[in-house]
C-alpha positions as a Python dict, from the first residue, in 0.01 Angstrom:
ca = {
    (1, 'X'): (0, 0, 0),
    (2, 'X'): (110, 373, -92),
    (3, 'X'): (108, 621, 192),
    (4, 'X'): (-159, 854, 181),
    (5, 'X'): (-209, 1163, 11),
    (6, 'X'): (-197, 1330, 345),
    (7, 'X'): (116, 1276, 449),
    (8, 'X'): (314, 1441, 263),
    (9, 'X'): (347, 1704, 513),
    (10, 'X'): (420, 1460, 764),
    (11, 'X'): (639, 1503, 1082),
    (12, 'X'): (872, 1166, 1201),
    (13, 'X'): (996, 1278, 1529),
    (14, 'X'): (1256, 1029, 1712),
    (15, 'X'): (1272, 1077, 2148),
    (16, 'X'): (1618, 1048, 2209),
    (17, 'X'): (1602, 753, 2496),
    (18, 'X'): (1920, 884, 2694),
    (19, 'X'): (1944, 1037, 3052),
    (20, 'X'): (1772, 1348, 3064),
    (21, 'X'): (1577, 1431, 2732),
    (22, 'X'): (1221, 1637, 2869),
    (23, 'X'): (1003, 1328, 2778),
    (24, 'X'): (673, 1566, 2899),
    (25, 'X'): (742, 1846, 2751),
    (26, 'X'): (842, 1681, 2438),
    (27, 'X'): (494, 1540, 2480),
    (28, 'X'): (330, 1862, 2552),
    (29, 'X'): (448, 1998, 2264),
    (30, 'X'): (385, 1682, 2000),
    (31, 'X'): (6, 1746, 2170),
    (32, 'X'): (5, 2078, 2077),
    (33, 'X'): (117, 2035, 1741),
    (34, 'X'): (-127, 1761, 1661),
    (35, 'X'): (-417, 2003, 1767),
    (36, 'X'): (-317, 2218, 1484),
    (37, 'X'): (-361, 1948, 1226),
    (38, 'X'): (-26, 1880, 1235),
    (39, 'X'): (10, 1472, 1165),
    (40, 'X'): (320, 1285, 1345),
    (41, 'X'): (499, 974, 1441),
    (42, 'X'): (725, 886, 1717),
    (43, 'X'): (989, 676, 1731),
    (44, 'X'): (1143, 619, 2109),
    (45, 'X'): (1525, 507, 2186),
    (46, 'X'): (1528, 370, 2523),
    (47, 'X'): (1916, 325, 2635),
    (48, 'X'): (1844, 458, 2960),
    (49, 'X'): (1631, 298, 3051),
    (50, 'X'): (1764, -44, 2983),
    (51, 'X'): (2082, 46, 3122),
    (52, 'X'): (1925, 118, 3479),
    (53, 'X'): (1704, -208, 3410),
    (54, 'X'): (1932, -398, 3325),
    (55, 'X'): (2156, -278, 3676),
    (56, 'X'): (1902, -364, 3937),
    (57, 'X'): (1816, -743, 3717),
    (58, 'X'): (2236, -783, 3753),
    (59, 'X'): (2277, -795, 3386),
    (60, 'X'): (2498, -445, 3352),
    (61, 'X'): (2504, -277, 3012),
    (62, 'X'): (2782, -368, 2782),
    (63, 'X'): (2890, -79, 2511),
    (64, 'X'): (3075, -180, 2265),
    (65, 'X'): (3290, -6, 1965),
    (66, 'X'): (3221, -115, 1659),
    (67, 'X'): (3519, -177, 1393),
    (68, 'X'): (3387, 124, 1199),
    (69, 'X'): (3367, 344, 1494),
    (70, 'X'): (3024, 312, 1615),
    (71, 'X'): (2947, 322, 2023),
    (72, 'X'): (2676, 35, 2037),
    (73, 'X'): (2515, -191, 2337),
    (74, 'X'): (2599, -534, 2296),
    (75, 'X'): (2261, -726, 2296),
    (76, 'X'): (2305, -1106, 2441),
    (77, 'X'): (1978, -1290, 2457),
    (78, 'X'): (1922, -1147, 2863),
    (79, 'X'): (2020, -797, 2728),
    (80, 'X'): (1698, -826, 2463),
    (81, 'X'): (1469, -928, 2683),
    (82, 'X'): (1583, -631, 2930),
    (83, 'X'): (1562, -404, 2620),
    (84, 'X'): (1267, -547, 2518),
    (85, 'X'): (1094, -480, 2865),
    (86, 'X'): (1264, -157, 2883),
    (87, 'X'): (1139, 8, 2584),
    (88, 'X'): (751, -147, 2658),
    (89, 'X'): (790, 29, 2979),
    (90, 'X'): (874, 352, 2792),
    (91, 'X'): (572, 297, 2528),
    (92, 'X'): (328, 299, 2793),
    (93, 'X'): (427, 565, 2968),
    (94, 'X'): (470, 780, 2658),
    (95, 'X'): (69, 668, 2531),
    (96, 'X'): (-32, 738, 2895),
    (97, 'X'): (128, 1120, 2857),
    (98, 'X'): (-32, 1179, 2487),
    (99, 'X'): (-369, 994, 2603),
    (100, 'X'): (-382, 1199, 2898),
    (101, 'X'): (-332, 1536, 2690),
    (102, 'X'): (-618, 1431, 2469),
    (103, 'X'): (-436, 1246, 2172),
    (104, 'X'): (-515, 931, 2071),
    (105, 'X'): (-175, 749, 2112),
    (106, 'X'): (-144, 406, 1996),
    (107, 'X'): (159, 239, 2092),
    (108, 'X'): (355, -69, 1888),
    (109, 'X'): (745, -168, 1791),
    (110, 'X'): (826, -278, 1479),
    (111, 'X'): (766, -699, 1636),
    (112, 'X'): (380, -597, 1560),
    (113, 'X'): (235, -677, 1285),
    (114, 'X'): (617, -703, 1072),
    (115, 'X'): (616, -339, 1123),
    (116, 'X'): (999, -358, 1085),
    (117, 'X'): (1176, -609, 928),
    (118, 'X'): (1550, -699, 1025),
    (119, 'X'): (1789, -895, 911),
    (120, 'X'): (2012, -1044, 1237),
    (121, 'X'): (2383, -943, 1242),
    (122, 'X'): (2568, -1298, 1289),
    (123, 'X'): (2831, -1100, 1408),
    (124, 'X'): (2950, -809, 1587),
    (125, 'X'): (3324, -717, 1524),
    (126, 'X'): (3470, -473, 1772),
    (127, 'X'): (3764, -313, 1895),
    (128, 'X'): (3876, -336, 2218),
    (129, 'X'): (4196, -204, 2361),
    (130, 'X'): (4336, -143, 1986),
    (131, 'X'): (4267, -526, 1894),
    (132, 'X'): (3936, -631, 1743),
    (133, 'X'): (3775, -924, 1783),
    (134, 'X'): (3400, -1096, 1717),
    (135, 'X'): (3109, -1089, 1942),
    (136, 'X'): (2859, -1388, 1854),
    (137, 'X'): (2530, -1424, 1992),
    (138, 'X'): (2397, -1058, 1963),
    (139, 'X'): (2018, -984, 1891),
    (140, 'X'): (2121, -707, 1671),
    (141, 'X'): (1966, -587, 1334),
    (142, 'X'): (1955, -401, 1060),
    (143, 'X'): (1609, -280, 870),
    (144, 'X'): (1519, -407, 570),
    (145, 'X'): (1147, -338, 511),
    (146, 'X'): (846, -116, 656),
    (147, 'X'): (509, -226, 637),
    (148, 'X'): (437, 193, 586),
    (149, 'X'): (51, 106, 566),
    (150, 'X'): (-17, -3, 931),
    (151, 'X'): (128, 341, 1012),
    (152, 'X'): (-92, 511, 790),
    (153, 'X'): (-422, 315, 897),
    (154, 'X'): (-355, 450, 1200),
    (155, 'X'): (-287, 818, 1090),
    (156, 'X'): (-604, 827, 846),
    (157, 'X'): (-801, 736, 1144),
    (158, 'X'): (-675, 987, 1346),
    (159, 'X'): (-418, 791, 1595),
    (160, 'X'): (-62, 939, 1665),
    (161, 'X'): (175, 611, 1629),
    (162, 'X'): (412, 585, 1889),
    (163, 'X'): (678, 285, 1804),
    (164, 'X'): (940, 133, 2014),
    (165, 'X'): (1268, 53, 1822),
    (166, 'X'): (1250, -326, 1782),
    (167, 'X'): (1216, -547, 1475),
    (168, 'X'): (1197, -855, 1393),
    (169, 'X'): (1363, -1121, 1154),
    (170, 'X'): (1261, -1337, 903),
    (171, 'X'): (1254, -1653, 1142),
    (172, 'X'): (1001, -1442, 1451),
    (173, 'X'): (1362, -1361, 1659),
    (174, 'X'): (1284, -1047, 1788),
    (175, 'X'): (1565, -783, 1763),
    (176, 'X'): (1746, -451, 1890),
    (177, 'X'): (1732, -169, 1613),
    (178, 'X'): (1918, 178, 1602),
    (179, 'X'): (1636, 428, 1732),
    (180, 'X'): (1744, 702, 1492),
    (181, 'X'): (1812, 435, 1189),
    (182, 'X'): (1443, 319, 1237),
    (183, 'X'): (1312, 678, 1223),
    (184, 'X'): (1489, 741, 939),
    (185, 'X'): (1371, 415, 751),
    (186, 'X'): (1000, 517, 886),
    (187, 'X'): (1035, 860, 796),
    (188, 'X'): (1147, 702, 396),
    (189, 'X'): (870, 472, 399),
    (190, 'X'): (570, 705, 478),
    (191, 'X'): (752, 987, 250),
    (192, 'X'): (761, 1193, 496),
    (193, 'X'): (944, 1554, 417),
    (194, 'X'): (1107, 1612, 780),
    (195, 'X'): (1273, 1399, 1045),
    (196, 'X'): (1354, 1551, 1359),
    (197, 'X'): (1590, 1409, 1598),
    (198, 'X'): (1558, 1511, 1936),
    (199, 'X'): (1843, 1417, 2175),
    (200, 'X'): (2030, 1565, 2491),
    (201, 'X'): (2275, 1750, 2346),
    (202, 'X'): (2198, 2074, 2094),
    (203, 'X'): (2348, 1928, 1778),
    (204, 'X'): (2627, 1857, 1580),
    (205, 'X'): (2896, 2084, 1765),
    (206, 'X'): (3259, 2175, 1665),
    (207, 'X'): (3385, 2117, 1987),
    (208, 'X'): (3236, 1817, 2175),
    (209, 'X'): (3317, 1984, 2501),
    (210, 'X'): (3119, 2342, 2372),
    (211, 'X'): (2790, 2348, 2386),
    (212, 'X'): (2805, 2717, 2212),
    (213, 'X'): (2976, 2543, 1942),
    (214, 'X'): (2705, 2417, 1704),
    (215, 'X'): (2665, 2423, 1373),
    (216, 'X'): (2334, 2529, 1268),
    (217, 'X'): (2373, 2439, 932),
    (218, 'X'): (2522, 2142, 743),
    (219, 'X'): (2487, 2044, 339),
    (220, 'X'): (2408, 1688, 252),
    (221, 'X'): (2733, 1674, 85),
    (222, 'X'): (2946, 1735, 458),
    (223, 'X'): (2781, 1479, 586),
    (224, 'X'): (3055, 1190, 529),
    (225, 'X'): (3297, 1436, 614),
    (226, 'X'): (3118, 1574, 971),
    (227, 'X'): (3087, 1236, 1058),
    (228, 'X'): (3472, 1116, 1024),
    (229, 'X'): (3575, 1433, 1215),
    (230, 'X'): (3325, 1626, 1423),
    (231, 'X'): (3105, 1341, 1546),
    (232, 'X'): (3164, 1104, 1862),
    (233, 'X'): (3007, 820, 2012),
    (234, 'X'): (2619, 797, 1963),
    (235, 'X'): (2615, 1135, 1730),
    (236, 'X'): (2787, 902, 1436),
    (237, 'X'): (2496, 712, 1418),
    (238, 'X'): (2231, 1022, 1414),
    (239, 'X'): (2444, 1132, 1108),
    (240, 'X'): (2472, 768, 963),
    (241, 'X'): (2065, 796, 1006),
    (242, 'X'): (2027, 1123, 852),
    (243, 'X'): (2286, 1065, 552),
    (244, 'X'): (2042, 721, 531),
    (245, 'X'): (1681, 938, 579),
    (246, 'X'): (1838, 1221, 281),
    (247, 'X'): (1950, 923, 102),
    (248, 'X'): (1577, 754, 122),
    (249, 'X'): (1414, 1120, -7),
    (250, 'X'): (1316, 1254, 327),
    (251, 'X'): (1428, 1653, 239),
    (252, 'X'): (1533, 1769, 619),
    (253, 'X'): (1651, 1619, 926),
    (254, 'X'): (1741, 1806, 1166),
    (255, 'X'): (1920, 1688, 1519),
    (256, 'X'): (1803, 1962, 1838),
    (257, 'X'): (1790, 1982, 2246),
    (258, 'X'): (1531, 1763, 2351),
    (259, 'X'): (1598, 1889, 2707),
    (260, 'X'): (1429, 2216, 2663),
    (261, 'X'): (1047, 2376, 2710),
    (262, 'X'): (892, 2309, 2380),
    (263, 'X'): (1239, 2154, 2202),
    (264, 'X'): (991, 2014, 1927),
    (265, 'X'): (837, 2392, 1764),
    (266, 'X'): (1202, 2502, 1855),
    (267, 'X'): (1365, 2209, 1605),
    (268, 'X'): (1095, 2348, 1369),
    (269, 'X'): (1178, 2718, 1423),
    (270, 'X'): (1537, 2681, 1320),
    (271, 'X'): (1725, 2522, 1660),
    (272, 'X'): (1940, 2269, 1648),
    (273, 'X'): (2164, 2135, 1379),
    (274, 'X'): (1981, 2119, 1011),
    (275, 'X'): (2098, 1898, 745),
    (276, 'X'): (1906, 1907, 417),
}
């Protein structure tokens, strides 16, 4: 099925799911926006989350480098199901927020109904201590298809789609997904015009340890470029996703403070780091 007609105009905003992103106001302000007609989805991370989980079930959160420079958690079969109960949790209590405002929240991850499709990695390779070496048994995947029309059932009858960042393969294994990967692979699917990353830092900066630092504009073409030198730890994969999202057709992505009052209409109103 094509996506609708109507959204053309619309609005894929990922929740960044570390420490200290304004979840309510975020919410707040998706509520507000959706009274004006405005139609979005949300995508959630939920690292947090899972990390503190995962500390009081004894199962500590291991975070791994990839060999191509990537920060990622490693996901053993008792890290998915922490992940998996992790990022429910945070589903729930995002509907709840949105329901509660008076929007019609309807919460999923890509497991339901194939939403998202992954293909398992067999393999992580990593680098630890200068040597790399393999990680096997990692629940781990990378998107390969989006069933786009149960998103847009839900947004021609009015729902605002909430969706947790886990696929699943071929073979029913469930599986961890990049938050701001599957929002960009959404965001391709349903042709939507704008992504909007909203994390707990302002942007892209200069100088990781400036917060004044940002650059408020970056061309497509720097993006290969930003990423090799400017980015560090989970801000190479927001770029990866937004060089991926540009790639797809989406026309904007931009990466803003999601610790501020109203960070959403600010990312809209020119905040934040724009790459388009």
């Amino acid at each position: 099925m094509q996506p609708a007609a109507t959204t053309k105009q619309l609005l894929v905003v990922k929740i960044g799911g570390a420490a200290g992103v304004a979840r309510s106001e975020i919410c707040a302000d998706v509520a507000a926006l959706q009274r004006t007609g405005q139609a979005l989805v949300l995508v959630h991370g939920g690292s947090d989350m899972a990390t503190q989980l995962g500390a009081q079930l004894g199962h500590p959160a291991e975070f791994v480098t990839t060999a191509s420079g990537h920060s990622s958690r490693y996901t053993d079969a008792r890290t998915l199901e922490i992940f998996l109960m992790a990022t429910a949790l945070l589903n729930r209590q995002l509907c709840a927020r949105l329901n509660a405002l008076g929007i019609s929240a309807v919460g999923l991850s890509g497991i339901d109904g194939g939403l998202l499709l992954a293909d398992r990695k067999a393999v992580l390779q990593v680098v630890a201590n200068g040597k790399r070496k393999v990680l096997r048994d990692d629940h781990t995947g990378s998107i390969k298809q989006v069933r786009a029309d149960l998103v847009t059932c839900l947004l021609q009858a009015g729902h605002l789609p909430v969706i947790a960042p886990v696929a699943i393969s071929d073979d029913g294994t469930p599986l961890n997904v990049d938050g701001d990967r599957a929002a960009a692979q959404l965001a391709i699917a349903l042709g939507a015009p704008t992504l909007i990353v909203l994390s707990n830092v302002p942007g892209l900066l200069r100088d990781v340890h400036n917060e004044q630092s940002l650059i408020h504009q970056l061309p497509a073409a720097e993006l290969q470029q930003a990423q090799d030198t400017l980015a560090h730890g989970r801000m190479k994969r927001k770029l990866l996703a937004a060089r991926e999202a540009l790639a797809g057709g989406v026309l904007r992505v931009t990466i803003a403070d999601g610790r501020s009052t109203a960070p959403l209409s600010a990312a809209l109103n020119g905040a934040g780091t724009t790459i388009s």
